[in-house]
KEKE-3310 file (N, C-alpha, C; in steps of 0.2 Angstrom, whole numbers, plus 5000, padded with zeros to 4 digits):
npx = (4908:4899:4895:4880:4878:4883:4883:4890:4905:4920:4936:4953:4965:4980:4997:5000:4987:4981:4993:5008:5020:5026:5036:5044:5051:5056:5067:5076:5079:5084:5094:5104:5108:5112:5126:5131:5133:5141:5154:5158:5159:5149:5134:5121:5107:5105:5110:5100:5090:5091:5093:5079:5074:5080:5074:5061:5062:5064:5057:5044:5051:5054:5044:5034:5046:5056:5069:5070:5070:5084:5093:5090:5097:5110:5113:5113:5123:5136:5135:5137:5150:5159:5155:5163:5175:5179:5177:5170:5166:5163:5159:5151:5143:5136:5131:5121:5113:5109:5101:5093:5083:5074:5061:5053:5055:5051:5042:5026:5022:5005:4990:4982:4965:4965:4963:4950:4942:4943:4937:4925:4920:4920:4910:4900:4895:4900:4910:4927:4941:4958:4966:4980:4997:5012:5026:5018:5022:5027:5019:5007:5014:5017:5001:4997:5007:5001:4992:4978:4971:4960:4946:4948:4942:4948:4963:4971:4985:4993:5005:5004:4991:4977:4963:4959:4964:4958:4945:4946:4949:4938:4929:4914:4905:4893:4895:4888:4887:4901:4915:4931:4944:4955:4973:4981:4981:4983:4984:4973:4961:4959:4960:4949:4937:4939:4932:4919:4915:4912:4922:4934:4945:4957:4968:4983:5000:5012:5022:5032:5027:5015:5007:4996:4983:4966:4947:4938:4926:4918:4904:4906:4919:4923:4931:4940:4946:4952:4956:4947:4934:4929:4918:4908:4906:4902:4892:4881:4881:4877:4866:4863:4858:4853:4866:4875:4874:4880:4894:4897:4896:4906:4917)
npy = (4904:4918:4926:4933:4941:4954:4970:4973:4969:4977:4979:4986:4993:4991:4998:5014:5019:5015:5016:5022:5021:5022:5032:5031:5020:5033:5038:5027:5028:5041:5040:5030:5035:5047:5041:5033:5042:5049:5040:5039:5050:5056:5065:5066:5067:5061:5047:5042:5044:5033:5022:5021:5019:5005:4999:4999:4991:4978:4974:4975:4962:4953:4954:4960:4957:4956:4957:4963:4978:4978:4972:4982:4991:4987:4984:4998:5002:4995:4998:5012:5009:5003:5010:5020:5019:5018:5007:4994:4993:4982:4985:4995:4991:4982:4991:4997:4985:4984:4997:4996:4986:4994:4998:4986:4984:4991:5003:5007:5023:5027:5032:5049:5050:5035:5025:5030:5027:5012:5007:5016:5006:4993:4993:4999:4989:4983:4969:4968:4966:4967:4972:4968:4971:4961:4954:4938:4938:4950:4958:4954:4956:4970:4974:4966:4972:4986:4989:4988:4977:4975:4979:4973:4960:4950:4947:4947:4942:4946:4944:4951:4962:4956:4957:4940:4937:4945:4941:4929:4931:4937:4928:4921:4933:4944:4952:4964:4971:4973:4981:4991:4999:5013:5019:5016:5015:5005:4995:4992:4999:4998:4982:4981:4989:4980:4971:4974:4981:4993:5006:5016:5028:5035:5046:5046:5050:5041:5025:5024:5012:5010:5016:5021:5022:5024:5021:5035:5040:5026:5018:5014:5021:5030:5045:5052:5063:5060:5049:5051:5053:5044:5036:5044:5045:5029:5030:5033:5028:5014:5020:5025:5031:5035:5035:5043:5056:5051:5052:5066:5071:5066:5066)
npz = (5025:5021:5030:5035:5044:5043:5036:5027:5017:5017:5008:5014:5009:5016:5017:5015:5014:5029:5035:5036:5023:5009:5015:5021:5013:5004:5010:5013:4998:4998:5005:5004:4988:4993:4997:4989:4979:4985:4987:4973:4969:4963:4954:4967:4962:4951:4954:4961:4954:4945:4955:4957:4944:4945:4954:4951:4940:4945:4956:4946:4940:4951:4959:4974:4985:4998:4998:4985:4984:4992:4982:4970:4974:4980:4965:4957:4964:4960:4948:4946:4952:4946:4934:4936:4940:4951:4958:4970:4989:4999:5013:5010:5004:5013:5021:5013:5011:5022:5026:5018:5024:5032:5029:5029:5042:5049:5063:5057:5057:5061:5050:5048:5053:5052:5061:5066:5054:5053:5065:5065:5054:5060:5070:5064:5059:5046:5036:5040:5029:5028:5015:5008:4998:4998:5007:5016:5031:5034:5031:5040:5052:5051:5053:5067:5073:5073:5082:5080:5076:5084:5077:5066:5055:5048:5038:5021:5014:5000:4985:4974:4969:4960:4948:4950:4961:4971:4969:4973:4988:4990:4987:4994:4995:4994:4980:4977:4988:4992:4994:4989:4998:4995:4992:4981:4960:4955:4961:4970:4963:4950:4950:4958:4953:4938:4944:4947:4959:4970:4974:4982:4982:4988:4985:4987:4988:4980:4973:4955:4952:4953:4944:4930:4920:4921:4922:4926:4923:4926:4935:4948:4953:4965:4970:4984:4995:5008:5022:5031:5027:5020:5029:5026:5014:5012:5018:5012:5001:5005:5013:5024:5033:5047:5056:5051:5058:5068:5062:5060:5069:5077:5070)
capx = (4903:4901:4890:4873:4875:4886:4880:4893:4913:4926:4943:4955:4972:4986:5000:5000:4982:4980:4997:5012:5025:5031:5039:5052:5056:5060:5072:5081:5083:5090:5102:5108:5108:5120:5131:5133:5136:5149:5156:5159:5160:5144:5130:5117:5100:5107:5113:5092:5084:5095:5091:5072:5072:5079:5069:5053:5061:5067:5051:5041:5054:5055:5038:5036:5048:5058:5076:5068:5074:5090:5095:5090:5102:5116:5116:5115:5129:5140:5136:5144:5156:5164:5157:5167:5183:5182:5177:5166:5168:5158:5157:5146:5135:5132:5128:5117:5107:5107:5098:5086:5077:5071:5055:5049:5056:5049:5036:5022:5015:4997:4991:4976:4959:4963:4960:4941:4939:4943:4934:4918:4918:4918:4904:4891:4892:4904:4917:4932:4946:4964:4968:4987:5001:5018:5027:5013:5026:5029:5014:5005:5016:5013:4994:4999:5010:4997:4985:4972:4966:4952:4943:4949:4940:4951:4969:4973:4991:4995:5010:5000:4984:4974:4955:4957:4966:4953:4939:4948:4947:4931:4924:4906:4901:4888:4900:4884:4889:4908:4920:4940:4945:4964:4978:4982:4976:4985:4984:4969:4956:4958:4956:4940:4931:4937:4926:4912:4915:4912:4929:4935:4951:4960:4975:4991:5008:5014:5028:5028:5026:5008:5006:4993:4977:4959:4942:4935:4919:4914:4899:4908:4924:4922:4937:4938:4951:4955:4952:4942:4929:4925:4911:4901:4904:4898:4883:4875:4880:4875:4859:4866:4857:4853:4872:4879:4874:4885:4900:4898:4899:4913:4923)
capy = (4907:4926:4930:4937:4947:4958:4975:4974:4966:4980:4977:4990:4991:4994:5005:5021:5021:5015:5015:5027:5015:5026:5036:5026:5019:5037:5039:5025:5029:5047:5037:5027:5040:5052:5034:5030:5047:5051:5034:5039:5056:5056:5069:5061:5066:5056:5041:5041:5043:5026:5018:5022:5015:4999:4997:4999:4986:4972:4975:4970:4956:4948:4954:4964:4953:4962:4958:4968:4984:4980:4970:4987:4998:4986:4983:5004:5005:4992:5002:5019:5008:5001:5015:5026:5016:5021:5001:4993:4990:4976:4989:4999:4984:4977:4999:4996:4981:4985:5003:4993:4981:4996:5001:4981:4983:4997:5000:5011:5026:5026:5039:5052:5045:5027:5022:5028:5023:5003:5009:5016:5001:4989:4996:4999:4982:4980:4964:4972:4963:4971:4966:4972:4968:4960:4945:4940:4937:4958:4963:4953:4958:4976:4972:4965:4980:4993:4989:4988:4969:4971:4982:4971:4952:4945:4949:4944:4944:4941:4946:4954:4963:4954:4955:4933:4937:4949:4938:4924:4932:4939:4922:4918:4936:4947:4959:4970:4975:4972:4987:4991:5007:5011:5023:5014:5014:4998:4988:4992:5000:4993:4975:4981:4990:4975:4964:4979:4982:5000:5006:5022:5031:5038:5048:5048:5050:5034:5026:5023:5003:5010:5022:5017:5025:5025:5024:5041:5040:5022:5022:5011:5023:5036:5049:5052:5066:5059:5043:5053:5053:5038:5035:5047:5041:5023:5029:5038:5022:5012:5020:5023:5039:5036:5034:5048:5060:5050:5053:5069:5075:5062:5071)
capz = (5023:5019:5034:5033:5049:5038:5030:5019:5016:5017:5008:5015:5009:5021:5017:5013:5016:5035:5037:5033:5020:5006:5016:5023:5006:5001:5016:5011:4992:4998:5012:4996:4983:4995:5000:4981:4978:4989:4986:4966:4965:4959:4957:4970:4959:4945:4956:4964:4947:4944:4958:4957:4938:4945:4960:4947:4936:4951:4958:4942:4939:4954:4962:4977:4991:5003:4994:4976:4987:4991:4974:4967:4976:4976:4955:4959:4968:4957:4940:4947:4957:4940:4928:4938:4939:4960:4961:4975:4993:5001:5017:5009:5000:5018:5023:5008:5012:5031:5024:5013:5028:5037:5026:5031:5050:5054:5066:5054:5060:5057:5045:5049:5051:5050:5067:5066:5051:5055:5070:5060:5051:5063:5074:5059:5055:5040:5039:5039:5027:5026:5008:5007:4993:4999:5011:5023:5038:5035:5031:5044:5057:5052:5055:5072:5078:5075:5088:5077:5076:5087:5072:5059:5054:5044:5034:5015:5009:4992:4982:4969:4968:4953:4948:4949:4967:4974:4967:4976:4992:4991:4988:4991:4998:4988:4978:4975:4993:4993:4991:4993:5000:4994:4988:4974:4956:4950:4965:4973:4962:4944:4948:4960:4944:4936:4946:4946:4965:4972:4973:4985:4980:4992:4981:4991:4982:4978:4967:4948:4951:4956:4943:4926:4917:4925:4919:4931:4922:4928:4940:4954:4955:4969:4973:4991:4996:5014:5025:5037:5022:5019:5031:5024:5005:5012:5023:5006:4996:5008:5013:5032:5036:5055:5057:5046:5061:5071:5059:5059:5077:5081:5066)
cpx = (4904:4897:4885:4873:4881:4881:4882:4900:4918:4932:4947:4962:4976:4989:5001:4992:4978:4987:5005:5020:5029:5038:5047:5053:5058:5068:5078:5084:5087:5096:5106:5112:5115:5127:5135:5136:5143:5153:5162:5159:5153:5138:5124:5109:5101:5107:5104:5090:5086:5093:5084:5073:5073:5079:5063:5057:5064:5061:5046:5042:5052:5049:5039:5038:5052:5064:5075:5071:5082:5095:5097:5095:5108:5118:5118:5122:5136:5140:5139:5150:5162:5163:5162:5174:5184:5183:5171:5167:5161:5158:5152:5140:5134:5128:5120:5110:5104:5100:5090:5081:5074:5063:5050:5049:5052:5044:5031:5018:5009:4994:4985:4970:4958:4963:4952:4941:4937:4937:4924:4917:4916:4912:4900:4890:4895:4910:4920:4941:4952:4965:4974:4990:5006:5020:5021:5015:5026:5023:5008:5006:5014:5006:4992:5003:5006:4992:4979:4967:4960:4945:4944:4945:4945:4956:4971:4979:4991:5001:5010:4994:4981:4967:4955:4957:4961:4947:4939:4945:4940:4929:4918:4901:4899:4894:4895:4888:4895:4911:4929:4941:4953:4966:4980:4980:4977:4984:4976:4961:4955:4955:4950:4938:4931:4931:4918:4911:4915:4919:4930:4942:4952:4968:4978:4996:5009:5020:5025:5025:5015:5002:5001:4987:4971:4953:4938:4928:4915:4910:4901:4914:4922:4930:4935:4944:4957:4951:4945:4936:4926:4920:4905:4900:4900:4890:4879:4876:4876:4867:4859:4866:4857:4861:4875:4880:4881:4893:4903:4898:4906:4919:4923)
cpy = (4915:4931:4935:4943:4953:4964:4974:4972:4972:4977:4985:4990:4996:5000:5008:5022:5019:5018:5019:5020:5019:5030:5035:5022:5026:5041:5034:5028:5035:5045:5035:5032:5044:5045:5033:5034:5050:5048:5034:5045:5057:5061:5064:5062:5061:5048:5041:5038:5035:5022:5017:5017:5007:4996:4996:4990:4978:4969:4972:4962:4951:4951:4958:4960:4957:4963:4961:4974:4984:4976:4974:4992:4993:4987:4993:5007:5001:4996:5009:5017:5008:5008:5023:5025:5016:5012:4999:4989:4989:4980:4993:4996:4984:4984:4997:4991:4985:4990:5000:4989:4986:4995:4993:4978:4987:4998:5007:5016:5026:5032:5041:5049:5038:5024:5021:5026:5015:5002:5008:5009:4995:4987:4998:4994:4979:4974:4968:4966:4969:4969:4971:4965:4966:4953:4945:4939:4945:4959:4960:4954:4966:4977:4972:4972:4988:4995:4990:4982:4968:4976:4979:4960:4947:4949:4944:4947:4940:4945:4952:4955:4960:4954:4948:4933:4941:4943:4931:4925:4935:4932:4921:4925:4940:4953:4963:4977:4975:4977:4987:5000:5007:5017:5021:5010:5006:4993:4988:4995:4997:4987:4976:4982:4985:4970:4969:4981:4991:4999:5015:5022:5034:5042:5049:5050:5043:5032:5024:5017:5006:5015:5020:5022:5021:5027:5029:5042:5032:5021:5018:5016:5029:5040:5050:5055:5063:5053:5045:5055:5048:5036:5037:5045:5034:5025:5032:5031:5017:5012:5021:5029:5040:5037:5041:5055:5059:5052:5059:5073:5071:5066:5079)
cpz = (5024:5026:5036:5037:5048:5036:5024:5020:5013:5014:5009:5013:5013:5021:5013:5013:5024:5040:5032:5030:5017:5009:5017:5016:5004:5005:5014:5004:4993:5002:5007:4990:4986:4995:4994:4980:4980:4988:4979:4963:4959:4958:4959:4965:4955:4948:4961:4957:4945:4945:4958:4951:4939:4949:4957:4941:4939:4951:4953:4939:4941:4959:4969:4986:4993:5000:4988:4979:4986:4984:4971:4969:4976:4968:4953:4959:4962:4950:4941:4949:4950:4935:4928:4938:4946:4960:4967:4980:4996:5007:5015:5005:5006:5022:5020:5010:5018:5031:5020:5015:5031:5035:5029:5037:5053:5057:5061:5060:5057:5053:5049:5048:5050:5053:5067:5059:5051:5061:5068:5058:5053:5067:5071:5057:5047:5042:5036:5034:5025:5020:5007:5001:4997:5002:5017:5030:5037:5035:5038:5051:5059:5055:5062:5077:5079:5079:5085:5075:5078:5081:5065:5059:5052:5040:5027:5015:5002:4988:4978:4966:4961:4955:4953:4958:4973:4973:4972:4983:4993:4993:4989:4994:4992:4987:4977:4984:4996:4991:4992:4992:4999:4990:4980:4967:4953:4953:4968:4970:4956:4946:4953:4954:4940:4936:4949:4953:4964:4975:4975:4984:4982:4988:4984:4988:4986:4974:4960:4946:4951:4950:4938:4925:4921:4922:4924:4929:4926:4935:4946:4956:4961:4971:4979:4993:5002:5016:5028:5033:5018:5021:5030:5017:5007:5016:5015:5003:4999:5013:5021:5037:5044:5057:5054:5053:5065:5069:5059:5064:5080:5074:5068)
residu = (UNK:UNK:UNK:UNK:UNK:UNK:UNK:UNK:UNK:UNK:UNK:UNK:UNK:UNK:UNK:UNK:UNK:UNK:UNK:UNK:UNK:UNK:UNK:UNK:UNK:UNK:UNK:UNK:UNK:UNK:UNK:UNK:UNK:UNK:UNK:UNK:UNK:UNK:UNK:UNK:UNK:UNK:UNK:UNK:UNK:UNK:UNK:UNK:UNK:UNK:UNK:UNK:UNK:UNK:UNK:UNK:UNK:UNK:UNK:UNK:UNK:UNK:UNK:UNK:UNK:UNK:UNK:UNK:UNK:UNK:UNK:UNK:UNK:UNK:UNK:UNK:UNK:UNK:UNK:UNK:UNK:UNK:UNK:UNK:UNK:UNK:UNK:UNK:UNK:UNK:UNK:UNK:UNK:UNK:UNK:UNK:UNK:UNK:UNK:UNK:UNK:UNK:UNK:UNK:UNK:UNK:UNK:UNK:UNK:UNK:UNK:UNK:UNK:UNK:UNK:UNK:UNK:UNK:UNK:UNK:UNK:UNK:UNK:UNK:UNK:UNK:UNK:UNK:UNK:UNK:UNK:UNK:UNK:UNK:UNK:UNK:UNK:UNK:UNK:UNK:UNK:UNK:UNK:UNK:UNK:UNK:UNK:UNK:UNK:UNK:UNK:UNK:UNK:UNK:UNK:UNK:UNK:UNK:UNK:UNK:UNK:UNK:UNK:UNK:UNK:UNK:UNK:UNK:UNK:UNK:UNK:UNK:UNK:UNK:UNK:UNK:UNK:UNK:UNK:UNK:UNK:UNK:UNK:UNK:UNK:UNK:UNK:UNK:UNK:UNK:UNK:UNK:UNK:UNK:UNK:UNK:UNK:UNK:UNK:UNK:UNK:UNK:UNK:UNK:UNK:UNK:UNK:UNK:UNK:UNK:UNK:UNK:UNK:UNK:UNK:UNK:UNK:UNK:UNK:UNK:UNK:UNK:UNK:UNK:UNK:UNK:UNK:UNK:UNK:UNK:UNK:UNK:UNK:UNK:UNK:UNK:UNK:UNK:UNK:UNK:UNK:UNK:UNK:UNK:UNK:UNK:UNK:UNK:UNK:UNK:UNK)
# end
């Protein structure tokens, strides 16, 4: 059941909005990019922009599993190794992979404000659901290493955010009062408006897997510059006056 003693059902997506992710993928695409480079007498912008395009096109292939990364920067490294004639040494595949598990080893630092918020949230009375995209032994574990379980209800993985997939998880609770709070257009605010949910946008930089057109006019959409701004966009929606003082001395 959905829980009466509920205000309201949070879906919050993970990284890049509780949890710092992009970044360490862009760490690796530079590690690779110079390795490649150097490898094949390459210029490294060129040997990136490469690997970016067949990181975006692995990723939509074969979905977002932890081997789409390094897939991508092997097929990378083999089309300079050959188009260059230098060839390709299995030392610098195994460099390659080894380079490409960090971004789903790594321990996440937390991003600004995204403590209190789970915090806020839990403590006014919202169920808290992480709704992240990816493998759910990573991203679960992620969840667990951040010290943040005792603010959270309940965790969804799923491979890939859809309206049907959201609707799935929601389940039997009143979407008038369900929301997802999230960086990304593709993954986490389309399919909410899809299903008419109130929908907080957090604009982080992201990549292009994430990238897609937005209706800005619809009355569920809200921008929201930073996490640490969320609790006041819900207490106005939500009607959460008494509380809004609290928000604003503890910020």
């Amino acid at each position: 059941g959905s829980g009466l003693s509920f205000i309201g059902h949070a879906f919050v997506d993970w990284d890049d909005t509780i949890a710092a992710n992009i970044r360490y993928f862009h760490q690796v695409e530079e590690a690779n990019a110079e390795l490649i480079a150097r490898l094949t007498g390459t210029d490294p912008a060129l040997v990136r922009r490469r690997g970016q395009e067949l990181d975006l096109a692995t990723a939509r292939r074969i979905g977002l599993v932890k081997e789409s990364l390094s897939i991508a920067w092997v097929e990378c490294y083999r089309e300079f190794g050959v188009g260059t004639g230098v060839g390709v040494d299995p030392a610098a595949e195994a460099a390659i992979h080894t380079a490409c598990r960090i971004p789903y080893e790594v321990r996440q630092e937390l991003l600004p404000g995204a403590t209190e918020l789970l915090a806020w949230l839990w403590e006014t009375g919202f169920e808290v659901t992480i709704w992240t995209a990816g493998v759910p032994e990573v991203q679960l574990r992620k969840v667990r290493e951040s010290g943040l379980s005792r603010y959270i209800h309940r965790a969804e993985v799923t491979l890939d955010k859809t309206p049907e997939r959201l609707a799935a998880a929601a389940g039997d609770r009143d979407l008038a009062r369900t929301f997802v709070v999230g960086n990304s257009i593709h993954s986490d605010i389309r399919p909410a408006l899809a299903l008419g949910l109130l929908s907080l946008h957090i604009p982080v930089e992201t990549w292009a897997y994430d990238n897609g057109g937005l209706d800005l006019s619809d009355p569920n959409y809200r921008r929201v510059d930073q996490v640490a701004d969320v609790p006041l966009a819900l207490a106005a929606h939500f009607g959460l006056t008494s509380r809004v003082a609290g928000i604003e001395s503890a910020g």
